[in-house]
C-alpha positions in Angstrom: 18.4 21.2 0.1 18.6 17.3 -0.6 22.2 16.1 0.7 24.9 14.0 -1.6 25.3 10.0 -1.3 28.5 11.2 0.5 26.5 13.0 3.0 23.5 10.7 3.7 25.8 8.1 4.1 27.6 10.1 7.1 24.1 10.8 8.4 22.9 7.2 9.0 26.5 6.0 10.5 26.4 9.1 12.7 22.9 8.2 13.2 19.3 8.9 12.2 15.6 8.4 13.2 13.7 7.6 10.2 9.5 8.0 10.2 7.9 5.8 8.5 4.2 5.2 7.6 3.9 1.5 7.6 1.8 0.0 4.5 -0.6 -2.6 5.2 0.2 -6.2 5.2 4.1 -5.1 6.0 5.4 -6.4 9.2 7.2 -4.3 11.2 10.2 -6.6 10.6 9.6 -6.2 6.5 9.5 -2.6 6.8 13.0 -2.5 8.7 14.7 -4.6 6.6 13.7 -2.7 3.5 15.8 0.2 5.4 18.2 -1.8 6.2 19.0 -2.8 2.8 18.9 0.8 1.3 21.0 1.6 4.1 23.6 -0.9 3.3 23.8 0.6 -0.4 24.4 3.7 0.4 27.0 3.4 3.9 28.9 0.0 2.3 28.7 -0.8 5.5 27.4 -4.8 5.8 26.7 -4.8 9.6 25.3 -1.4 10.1 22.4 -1.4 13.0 18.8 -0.8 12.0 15.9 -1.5 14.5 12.4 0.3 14.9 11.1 1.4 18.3 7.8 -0.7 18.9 6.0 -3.7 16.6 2.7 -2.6 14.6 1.1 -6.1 13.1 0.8 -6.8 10.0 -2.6 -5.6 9.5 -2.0 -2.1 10.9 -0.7 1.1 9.4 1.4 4.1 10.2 4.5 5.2 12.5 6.8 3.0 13.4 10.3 4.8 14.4 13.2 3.6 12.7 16.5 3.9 14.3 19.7 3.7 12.1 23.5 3.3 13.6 24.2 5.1 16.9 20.4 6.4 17.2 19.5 2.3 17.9 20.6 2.9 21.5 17.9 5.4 21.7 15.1 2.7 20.7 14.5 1.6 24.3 13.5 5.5 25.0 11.5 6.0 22.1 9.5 2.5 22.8 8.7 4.1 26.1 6.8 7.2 25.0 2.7 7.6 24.6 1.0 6.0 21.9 -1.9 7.5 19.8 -4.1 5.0 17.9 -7.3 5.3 15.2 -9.3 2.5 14.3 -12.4 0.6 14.0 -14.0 -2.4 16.1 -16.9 -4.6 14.8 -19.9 -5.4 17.3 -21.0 -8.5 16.9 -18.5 -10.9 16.0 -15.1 -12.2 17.7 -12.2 -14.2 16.1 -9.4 -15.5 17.8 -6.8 -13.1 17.3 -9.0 -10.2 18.0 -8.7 -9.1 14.7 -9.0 -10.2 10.8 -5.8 -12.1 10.7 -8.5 -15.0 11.9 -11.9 -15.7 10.5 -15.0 -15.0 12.7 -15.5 -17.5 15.0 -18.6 -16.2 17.2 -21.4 -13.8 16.2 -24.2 -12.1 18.7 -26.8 -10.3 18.0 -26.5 -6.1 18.0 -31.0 -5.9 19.0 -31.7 -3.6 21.9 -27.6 -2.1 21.7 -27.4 2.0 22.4 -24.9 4.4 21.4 -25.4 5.6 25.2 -24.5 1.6 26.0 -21.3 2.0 23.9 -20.3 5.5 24.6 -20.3 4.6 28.2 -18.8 1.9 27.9 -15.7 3.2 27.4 -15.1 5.0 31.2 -14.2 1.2 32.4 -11.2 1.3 30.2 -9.5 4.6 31.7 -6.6 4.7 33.1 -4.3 2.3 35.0 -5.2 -1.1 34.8 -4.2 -5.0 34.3 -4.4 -6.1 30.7 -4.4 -10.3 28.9 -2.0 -9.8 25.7 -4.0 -11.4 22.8 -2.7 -15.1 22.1 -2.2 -14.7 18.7 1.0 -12.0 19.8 4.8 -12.0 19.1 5.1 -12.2 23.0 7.9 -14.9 23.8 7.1 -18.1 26.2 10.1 -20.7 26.7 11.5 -19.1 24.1 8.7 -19.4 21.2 6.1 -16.8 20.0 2.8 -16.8 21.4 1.3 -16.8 18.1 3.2 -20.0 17.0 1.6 -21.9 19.9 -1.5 -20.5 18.6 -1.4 -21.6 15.3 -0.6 -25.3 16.5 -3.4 -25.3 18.4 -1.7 -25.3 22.0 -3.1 -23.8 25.1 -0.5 -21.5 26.9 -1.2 -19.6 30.0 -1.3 -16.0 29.7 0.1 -13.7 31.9 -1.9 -10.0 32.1 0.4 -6.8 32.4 -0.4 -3.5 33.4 -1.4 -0.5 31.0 -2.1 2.7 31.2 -5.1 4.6 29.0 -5.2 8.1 29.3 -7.6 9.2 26.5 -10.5 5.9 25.2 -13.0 8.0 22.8 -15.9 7.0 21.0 -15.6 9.3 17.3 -18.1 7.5 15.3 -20.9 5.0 15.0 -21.7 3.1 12.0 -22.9 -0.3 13.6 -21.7 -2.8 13.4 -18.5 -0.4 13.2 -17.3 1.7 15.8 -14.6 4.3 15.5 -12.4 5.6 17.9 -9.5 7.5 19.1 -7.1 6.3 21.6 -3.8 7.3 23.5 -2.0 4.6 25.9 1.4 3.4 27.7 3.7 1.3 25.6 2.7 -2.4 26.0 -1.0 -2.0 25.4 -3.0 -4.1 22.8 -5.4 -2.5 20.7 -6.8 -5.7 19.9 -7.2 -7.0 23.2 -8.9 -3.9 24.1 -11.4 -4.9 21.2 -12.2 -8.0 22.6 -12.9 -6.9 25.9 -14.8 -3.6 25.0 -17.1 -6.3 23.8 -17.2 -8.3 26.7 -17.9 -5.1 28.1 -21.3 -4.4 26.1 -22.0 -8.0 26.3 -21.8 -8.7 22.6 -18.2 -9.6 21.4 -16.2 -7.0 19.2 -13.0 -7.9 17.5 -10.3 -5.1 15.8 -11.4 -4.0 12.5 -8.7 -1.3 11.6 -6.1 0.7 13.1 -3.7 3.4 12.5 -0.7 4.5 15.0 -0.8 8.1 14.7 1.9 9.6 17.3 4.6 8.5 19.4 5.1 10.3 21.6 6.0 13.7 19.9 6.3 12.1 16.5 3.5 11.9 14.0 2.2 9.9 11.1 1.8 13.0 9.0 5.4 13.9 9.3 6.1 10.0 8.3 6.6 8.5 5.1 6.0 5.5 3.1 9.2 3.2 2.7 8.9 3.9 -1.1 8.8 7.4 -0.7 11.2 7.4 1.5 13.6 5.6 -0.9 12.3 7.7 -3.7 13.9 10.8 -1.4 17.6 9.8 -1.0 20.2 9.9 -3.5 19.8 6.8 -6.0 22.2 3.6 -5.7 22.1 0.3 -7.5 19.3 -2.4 -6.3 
């Protein structure tokens, strides 16, 4: 049963986690604010808090957790839980952001590459262990994104962190593309683990696609887009 205005508004000032499937292209910041200003229609409420528990970029897809009112001071426990990841990395190429936000800016040569080479591969990356955050990131130094310094050109140095990987497998090979299956610790770069699986194999990789599929005990499949999601509330004026 589909509750009244009166009632969904008493549900997100109480508080409510929302699961969304992030579109790509959204930021996670676009995707919140789109809440937020449904949310505001419906509570009256101008200041009401909306926050979502852990960044995807831009050029990723799926769950992000959106907190609403009282349930915000539950983010910091939500951003702490397991993360499950699909995707793709290219062999072959790297760009500078470890992804396709920046063009190619190296290419190597895939001759003489196994899939025994790339399936083993993946044993150096379980488990505990230090990890360089990607320069193009929304990490904050002195106060500025990482990614701004990036874009002016600027060196900064980079400080690695530790992750945890508890499950790095191989799915599918389509060379150059790679598909995998992953489940880390909160804090860990999908991108960055790109880059160096390719260091790894000697032949430079970069991101290619990626999915978040789970946190923790919440799935993508029980998430939906932020137009369905608006399609599935009572209507108010935009």
């Amino acid at each position: 049963m589909s509750l009244s205005l009166e009632e969904q508004a008493e549900e997100f000032i109480n508080g409510a986690v929302l699961l969304i499937d992030k579109p790509i292209h959204w930021t996670s910041f676009q995707a919140v604010n789109f809440i937020r200003h449904r949310v505001k229609r419906i509570t009256k409420i101008k200041k009401i808090k909306v926050g979502h528990a852990g960044t995807l970029d831009p050029l990723a897809t799926g769950l992000l957790i959106v907190c609403v009112g009282k349930k915000t001071k539950s983010i910091v426990d939500y951003m702490g839980l397991k993360k499950v990841y699909s995707g793709s990395f290219e062999l072959g190429s790297t760009t500078p952001s470890f992804d396709k936000e920046t063009e190619i800016d190296k290419h190597f040569s895939l001759d003489g590459l196994s899939k025994e080479q790339i399936y083993s591969a993946t044993e150096g990356f379980q488990g505990e262990q230090l990890q360089l955050p990607p320069i193009y990131s929304a990490l904050k130094k002195d106060g500025k994104k990482m990614y701004e310094y990036a874009r002016e050109g600027k060196e900064v140095e980079i400080h690695p962190r530790t992750i945890t990987i508890d499950r790095f497998e191989i799915k599918k090979i389509e060379l150059p593309l790679v598909y995998f299956e992953l489940e880390c610790s909160k804090g860990t770069y999908v991108r960055s683990l790109a880059n160096d699986f390719g260091k790894a194999l000697g032949i430079g990789a970069h991101l290619a696609s990626l999915r978040r599929e789970a946190i923790g005990d919440f799935t993508a499949i029980n998430a939906m887009s932020p137009e369905n999601w608006k399609k599935s509330i009572p209507s108010t004026e935009d």
